[in-house]
GUSETOR-60099 format. One record per residue (C-alpha): x, y, z negated. Coordinates in steps of 0.5 Angstrom, whole numbers, always signed. Example, Ala and Ser with C-alpha at 12.3 -4.5 7.8 and 13.67 -1.06 7.14 Angstrom:
// GUSETOR-60099
+-------+-------+-------+
!    xx !    yy !    zz !
+-------+-------+-------+
!   +25 !    -9 !   -16 !
!   +27 !    -2 !   -14 !
+-------+-------+-------+
***
This chain:
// GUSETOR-60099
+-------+-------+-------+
!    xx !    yy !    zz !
+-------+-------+-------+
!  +102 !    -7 !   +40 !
!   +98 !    -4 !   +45 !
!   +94 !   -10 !   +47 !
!   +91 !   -17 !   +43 !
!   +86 !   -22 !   +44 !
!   +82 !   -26 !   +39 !
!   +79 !   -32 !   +42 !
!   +76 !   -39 !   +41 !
!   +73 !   -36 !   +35 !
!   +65 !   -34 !   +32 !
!   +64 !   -26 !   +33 !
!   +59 !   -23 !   +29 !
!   +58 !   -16 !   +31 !
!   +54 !   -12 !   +26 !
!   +51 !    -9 !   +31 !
!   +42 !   -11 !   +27 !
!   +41 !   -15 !   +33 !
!   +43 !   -21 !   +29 !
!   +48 !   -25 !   +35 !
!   +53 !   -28 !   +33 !
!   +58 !   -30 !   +39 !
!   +60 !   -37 !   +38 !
!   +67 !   -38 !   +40 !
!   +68 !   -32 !   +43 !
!   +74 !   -27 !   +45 !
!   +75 !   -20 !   +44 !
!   +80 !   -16 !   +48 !
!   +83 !   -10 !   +44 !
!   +87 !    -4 !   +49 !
!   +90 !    +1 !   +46 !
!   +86 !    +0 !   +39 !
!   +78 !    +0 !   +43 !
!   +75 !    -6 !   +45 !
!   +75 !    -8 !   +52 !
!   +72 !   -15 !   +52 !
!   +67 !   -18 !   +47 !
!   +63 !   -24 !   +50 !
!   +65 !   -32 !   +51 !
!   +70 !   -31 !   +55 !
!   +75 !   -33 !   +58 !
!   +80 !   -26 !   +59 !
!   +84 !   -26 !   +64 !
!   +90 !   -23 !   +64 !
!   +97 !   -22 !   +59 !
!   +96 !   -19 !   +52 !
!  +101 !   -18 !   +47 !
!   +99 !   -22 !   +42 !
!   +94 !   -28 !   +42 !
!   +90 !   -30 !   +37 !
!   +87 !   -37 !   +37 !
!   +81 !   -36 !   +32 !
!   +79 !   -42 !   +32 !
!   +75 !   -44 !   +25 !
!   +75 !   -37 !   +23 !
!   +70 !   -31 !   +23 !
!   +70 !   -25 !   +27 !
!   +67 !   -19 !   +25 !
!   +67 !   -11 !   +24 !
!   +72 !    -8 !   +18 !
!   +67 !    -6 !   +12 !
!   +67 !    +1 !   +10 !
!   +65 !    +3 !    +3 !
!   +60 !    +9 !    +2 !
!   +62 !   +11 !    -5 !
!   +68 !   +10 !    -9 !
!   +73 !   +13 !   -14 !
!   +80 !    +9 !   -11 !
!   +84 !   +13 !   -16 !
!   +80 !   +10 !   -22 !
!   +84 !    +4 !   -20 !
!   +89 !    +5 !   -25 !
!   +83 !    +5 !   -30 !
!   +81 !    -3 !   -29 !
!   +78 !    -6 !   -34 !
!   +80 !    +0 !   -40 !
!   +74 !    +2 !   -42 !
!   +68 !    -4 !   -40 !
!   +61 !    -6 !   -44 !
!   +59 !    +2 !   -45 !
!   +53 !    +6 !   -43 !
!   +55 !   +12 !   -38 !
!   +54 !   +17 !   -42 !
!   +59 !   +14 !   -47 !
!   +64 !   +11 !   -43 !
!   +64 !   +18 !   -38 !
!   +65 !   +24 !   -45 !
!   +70 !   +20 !   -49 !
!   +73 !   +14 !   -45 !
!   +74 !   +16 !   -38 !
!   +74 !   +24 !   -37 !
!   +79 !   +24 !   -43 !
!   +84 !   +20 !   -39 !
!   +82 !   +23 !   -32 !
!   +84 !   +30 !   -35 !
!   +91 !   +27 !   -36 !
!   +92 !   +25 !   -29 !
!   +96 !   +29 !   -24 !
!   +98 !   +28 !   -18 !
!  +103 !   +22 !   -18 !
!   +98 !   +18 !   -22 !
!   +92 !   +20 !   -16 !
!   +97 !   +17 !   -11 !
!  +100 !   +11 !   -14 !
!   +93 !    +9 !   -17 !
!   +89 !   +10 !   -10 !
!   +94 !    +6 !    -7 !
!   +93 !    +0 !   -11 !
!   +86 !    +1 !    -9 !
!   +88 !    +1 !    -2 !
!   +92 !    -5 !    -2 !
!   +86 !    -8 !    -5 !
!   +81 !    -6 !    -1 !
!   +86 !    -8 !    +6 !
!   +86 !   -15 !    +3 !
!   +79 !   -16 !    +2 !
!   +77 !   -13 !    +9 !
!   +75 !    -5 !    +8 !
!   +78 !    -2 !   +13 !
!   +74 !    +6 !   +12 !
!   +71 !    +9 !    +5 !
!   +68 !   +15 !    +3 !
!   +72 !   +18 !    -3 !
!   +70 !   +24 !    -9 !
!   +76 !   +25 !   -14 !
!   +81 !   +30 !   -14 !
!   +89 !   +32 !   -12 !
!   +85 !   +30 !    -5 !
!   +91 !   +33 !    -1 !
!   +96 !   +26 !    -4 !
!   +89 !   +21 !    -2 !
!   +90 !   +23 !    +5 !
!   +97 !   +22 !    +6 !
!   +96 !   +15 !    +3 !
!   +91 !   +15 !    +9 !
!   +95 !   +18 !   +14 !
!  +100 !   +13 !   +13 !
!   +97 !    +6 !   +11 !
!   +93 !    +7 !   +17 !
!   +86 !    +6 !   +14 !
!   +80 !   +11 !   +16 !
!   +77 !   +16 !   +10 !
!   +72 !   +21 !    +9 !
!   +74 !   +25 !    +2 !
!   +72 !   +30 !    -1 !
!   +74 !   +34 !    -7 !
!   +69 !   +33 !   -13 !
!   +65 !   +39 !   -15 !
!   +64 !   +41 !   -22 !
!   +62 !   +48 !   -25 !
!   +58 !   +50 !   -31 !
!   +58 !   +56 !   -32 !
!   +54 !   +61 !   -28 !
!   +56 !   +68 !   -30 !
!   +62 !   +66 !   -26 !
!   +62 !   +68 !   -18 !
!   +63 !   +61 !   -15 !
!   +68 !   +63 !    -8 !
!   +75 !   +60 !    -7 !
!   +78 !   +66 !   -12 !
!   +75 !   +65 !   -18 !
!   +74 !   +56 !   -18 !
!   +80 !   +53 !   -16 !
!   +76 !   +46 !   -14 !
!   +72 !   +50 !    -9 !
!   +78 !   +52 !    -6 !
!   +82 !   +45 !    -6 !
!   +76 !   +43 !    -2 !
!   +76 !   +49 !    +3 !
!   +83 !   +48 !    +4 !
!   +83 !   +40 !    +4 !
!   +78 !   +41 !   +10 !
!   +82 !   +46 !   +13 !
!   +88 !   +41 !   +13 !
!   +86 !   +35 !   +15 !
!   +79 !   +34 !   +17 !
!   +80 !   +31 !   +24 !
!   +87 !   +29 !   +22 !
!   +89 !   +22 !   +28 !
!   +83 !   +24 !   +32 !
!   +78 !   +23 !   +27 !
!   +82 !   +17 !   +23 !
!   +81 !   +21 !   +16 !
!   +75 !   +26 !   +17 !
!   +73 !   +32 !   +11 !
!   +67 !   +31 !    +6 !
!   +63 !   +37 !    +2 !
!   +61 !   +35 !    -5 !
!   +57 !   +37 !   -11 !
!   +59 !   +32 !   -17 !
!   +51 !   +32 !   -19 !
!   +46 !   +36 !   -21 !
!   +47 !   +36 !   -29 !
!   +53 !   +37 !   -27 !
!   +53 !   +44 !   -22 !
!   +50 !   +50 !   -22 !
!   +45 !   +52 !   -18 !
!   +49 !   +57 !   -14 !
!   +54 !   +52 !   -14 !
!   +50 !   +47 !   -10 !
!   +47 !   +53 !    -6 !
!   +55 !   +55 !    -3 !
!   +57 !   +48 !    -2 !
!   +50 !   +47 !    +2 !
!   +52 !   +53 !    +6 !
!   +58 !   +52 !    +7 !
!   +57 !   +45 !   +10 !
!   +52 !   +47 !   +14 !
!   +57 !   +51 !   +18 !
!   +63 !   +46 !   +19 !
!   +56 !   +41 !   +20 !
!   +60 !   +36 !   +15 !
!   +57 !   +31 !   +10 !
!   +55 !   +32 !    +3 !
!   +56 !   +27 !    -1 !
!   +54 !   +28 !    -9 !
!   +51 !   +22 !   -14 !
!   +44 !   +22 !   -14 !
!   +38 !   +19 !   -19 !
!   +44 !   +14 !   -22 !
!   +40 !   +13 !   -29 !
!   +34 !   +15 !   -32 !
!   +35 !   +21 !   -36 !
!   +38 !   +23 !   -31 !
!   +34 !   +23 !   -27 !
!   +29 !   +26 !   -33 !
!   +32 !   +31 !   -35 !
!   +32 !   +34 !   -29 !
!   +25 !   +34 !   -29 !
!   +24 !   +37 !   -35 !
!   +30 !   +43 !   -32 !
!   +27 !   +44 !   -26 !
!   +20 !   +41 !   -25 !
!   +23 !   +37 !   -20 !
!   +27 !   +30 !   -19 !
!   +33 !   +32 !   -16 !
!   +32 !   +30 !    -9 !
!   +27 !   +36 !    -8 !
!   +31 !   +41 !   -12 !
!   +37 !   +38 !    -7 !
!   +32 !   +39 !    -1 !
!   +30 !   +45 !    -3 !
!   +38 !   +48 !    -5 !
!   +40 !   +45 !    +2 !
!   +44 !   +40 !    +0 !
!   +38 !   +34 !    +2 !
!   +39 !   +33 !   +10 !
!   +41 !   +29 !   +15 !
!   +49 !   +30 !   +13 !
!   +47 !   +28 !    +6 !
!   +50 !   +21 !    +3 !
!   +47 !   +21 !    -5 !
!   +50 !   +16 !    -8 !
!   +47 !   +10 !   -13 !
!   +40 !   +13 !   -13 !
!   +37 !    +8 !   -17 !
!   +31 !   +12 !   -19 !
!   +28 !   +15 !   -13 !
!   +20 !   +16 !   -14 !
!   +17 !   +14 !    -8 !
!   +16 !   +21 !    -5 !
!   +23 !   +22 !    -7 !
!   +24 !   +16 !    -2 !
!   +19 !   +20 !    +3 !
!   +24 !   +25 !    +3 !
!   +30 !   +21 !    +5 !
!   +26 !   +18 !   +11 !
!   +25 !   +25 !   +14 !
!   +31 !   +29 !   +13 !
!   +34 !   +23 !   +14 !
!   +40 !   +22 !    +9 !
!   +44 !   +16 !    +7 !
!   +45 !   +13 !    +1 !
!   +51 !    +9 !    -2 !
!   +48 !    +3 !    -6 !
!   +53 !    +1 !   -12 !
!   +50 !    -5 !   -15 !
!   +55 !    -8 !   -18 !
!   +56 !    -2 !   -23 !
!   +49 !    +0 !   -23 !
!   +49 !    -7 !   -27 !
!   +55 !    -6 !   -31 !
!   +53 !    +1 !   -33 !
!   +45 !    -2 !   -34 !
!   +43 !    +4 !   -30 !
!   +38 !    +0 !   -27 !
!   +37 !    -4 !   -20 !
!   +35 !    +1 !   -14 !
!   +29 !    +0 !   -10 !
!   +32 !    -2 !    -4 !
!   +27 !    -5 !    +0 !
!   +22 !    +0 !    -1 !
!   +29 !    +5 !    +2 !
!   +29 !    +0 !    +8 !
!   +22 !    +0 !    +9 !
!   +21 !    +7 !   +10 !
!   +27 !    +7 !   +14 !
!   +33 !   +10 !   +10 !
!   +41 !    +9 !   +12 !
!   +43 !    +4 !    +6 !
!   +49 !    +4 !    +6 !
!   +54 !    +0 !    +0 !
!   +59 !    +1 !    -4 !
!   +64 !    +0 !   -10 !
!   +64 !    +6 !   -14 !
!   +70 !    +6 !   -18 !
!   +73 !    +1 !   -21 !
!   +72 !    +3 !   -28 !
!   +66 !    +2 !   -28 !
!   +66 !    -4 !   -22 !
!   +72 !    -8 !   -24 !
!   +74 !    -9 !   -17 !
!   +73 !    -7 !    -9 !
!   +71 !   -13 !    -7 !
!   +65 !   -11 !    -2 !
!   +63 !   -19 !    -1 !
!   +61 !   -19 !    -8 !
!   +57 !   -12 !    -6 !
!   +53 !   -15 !    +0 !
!   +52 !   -23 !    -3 !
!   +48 !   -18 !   -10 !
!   +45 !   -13 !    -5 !
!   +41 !   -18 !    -2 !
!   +40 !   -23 !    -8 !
!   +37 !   -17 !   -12 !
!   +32 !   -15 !    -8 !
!   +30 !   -22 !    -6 !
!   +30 !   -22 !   -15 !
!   +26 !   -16 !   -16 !
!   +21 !   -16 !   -10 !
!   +20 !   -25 !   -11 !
!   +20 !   -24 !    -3 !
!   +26 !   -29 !    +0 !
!   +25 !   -27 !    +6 !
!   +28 !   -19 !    +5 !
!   +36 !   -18 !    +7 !
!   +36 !   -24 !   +11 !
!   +45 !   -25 !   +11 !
!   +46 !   -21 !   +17 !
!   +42 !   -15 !   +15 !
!   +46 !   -15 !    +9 !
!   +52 !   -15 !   +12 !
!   +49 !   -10 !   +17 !
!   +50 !    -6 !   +10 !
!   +56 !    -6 !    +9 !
!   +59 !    -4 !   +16 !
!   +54 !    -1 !   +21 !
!   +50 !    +3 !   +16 !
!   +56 !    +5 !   +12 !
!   +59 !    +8 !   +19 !
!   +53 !   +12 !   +20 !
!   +54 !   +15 !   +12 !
!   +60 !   +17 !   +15 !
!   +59 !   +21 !   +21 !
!   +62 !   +16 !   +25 !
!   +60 !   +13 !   +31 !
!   +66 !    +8 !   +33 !
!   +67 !    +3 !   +29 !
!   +62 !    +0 !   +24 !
!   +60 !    -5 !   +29 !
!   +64 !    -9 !   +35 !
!   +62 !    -7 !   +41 !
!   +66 !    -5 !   +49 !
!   +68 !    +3 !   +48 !
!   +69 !    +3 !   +39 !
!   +75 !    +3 !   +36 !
!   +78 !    -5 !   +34 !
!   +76 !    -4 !   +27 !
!   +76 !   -12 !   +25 !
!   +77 !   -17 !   +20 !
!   +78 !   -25 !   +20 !
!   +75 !   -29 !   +15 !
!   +78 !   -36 !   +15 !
!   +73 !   -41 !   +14 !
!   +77 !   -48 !   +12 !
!   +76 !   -45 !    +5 !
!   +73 !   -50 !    +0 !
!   +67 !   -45 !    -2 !
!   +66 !   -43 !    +6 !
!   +66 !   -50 !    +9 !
!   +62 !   -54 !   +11 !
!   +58 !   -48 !   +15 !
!   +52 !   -48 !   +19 !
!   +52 !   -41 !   +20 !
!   +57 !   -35 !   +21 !
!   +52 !   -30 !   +18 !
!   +50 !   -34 !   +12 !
!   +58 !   -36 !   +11 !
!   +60 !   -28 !   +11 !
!   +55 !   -26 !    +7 !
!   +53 !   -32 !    +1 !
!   +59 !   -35 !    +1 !
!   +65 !   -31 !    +3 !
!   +69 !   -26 !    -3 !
!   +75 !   -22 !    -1 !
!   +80 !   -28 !    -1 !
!   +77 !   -31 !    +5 !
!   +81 !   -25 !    +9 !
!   +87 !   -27 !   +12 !
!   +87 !   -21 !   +18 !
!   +84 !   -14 !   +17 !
!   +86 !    -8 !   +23 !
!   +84 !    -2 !   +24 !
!   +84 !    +2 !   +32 !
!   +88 !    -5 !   +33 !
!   +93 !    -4 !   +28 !
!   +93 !   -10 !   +24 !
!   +95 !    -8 !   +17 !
!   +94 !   -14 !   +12 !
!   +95 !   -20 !   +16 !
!   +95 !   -27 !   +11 !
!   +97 !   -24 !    +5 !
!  +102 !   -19 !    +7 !
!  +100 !   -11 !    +8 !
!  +103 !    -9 !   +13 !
!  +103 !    -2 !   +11 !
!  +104 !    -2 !    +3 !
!  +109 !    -4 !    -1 !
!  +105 !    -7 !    -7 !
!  +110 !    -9 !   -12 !
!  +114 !    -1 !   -11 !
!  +107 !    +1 !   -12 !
!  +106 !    -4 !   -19 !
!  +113 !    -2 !   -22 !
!  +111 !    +6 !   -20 !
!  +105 !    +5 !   -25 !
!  +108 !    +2 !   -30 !
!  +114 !    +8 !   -30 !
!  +110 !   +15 !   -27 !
!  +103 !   +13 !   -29 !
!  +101 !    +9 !   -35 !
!  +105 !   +14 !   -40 !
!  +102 !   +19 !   -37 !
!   +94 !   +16 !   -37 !
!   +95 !   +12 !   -43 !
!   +99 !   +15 !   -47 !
!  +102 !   +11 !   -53 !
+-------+-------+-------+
***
């Protein structure tokens, strides 16, 4: 389809203005929109979409996620980080091989087209087989390889730590891939979790390719602590200092940033990847958002894994976001609806380097979803923003495209073949994870 128009329906293009366009029309050509306004469009188009009684607004991207921890739904629930990371989940991730990673991220994916994600940002591993889901499902993705590394007295290049070879490699093959549909990422798994000359290779190495480094930052107290204790500095001043806290930096969870560490990401200007829902499950704390904000940080959202989420609904993400933060500050007026939802497209785009989608506007790609509002829980409604942000979930999406391209559209993925997917879980993956 090399052109669409959505009519009659109310946009909300995310772009921080806080407009919303009732009953508007988007003209799409050749997956960039041409139009966006009131309307009417004149001429002919492939396909018309009356959108009467539903929303319009850009695909969500989430900033951090594990996709192939999908197939680790609801295994190991109710337990502190420490405790479900050392003997729940790395055990079952040391079994994973690349059938698992693939078929589990692709569940993932099916679950994030239905409920509107059209980008993520992805850290794991066997990353060449989550790109080729990408490639061939149509969605966007940032991915980069996971970096581990304990062990100093071993030279960190790509002869001596296969991880770090994957990663080069990984950039090498697919970074750009379709004109930018799936980009490369760097990555340091954490401070407690890297070496120093680790950290310092990747930060190096990033700086050159001018990519993103994405690494989990400050997630808990102890965390947080023993870094301190380690070095005599939180982990955002040791990651400034070894190069890794720049403005191509997207940290992940950063629950327990100080106020200078706060400071800090203002000026270099980094992103953060706020996770509330697994910041809650883990008991890893609240964020301080609001001061972020304030202070003029990036905060985009997203899911983490699943294992420690127990889904990639970003609807459940952005309603929390803004109802934490009203909660914790007793200020009502913080993230407002359209501010929120802001978080979970335009600020994620930016996360992610990416300049053309994240909101709707005339040149960006046709990055989009369609929220039907005849639902119980959407009607009646008074305004699009407050429907989209407070009262709709996943389920309300009946149409999610990317560049034009309409991959799910009222329950069909158009893309993914979900019950293969199911059934190759069961045959190739859960033996293998979940040994009996």
């Amino acid at each position: 389809m090399k052109t669409l128009l959505v009519k009659n329906v109310d946009i909300l293009p995310c772009d921080g203005s806080g407009q919303t366009i009732k009953n508007g029309c988007m003209a799409v050509e050749n997956g960039k929109i041409t139009y966006l306004g009131l309307g009417p469009v004149e001429g002919s188009f492939d396909r018309v979409i009356d959108g009467k009684g539903k929303i319009l607004m850009p695909g969500l991207v989430n900033a951090h996620a594990h996709v192939p921890m999908t197939g680790l739904r609801g295994y190991a629930d109710d337990l502190a980080l420490q405790t479900w990371l050392n003997d729940h989940i790395f055990p079952v991730e040391d079994r994973m091989d690349a059938n698992c990673v693939r078929i589990s991220a692709e569940l993932g994916m099916a679950e994030m087209l239905a409920s509107g994600t059209t980008s993520f940002s992805d850290m794991y591993s066997f990353c060449d087989d989550i790109a080729e889901a990408v490639a061939e499902n149509g969605m966007k993705a940032n991915i980069c390889r996971g970096i581990l590394c304990f062990d100093d007295s071993i030279p960190f290049d790509t002869a001596h730590n296969p991880r770090w070879a994957e990663s080069v490699g990984l950039y090498d093959r697919w970074h750009g891939y379709d004109d930018g549909r799936i980009l490369i990422d760097f990555c340091v798994h954490a401070e407690y979790t890297t070496t120093k000359r680790c950290r310092e290779t990747v930060a190096r190495y990033a700086a050159e390719k001018e990519a993103i480094v994405h690494f989990h930052l400050s997630e808990t107290q102890s965390e947080h602590e023993a870094c301190i204790a380690r070095h005599g500095k939180t982990p955002a001043r040791l990651f400034y200092e070894e190069g890794l806290l720049t403005n191509r930096a997207l940290a992940a969870h950063c629950v327990w940033l100080s106020e200078d560490d706060i400071k800090l990401f203002a000026e270099v200007g980094a992103s953060v990847g706020h996770c509330p829902v697994s910041n809650l499950k883990l008991a890893s704390g609240i964020a301080p958002v609001t001061a972020m904000v304030d202070a003029g940080v990036n905060v985009a959202l997203g899911t983490d894994g699943v294992a420690s989420n127990n889904n990639h609904d970003l609807f459940e993400e952005i309603k929390l976001a803004s109802l934490l933060q009203k909660g914790v500050t007793l200020r009502p007026e913080v993230f407002p609806a359209d501010a929120a939802l802001t978080m979970a497209t335009k600020n994620g785009a930016k996360a992610q380097g990416r300049r053309e989608c994240g909101s709707l506007f005339v040149g960006g790609d046709a990055d989009f979803i369609l929220l039907d509002t005849s639902a119980p829980n959407m009607t009646p409604r008074h305004h699009a923003a407050s429907t989209a942000a407070y009262s709709a979930r996943g389920s309300e999406v009946c149409l999610t495209a990317v560049r034009g391209k309409i991959l799910y559209e009222n329950g069909e993925l158009k893309t993914i073949d979900r019950e293969k997917l199911n059934a190759e879980f069961e045959r190739l993956v859960r033996p293998v994870m979940f040994p009996a």
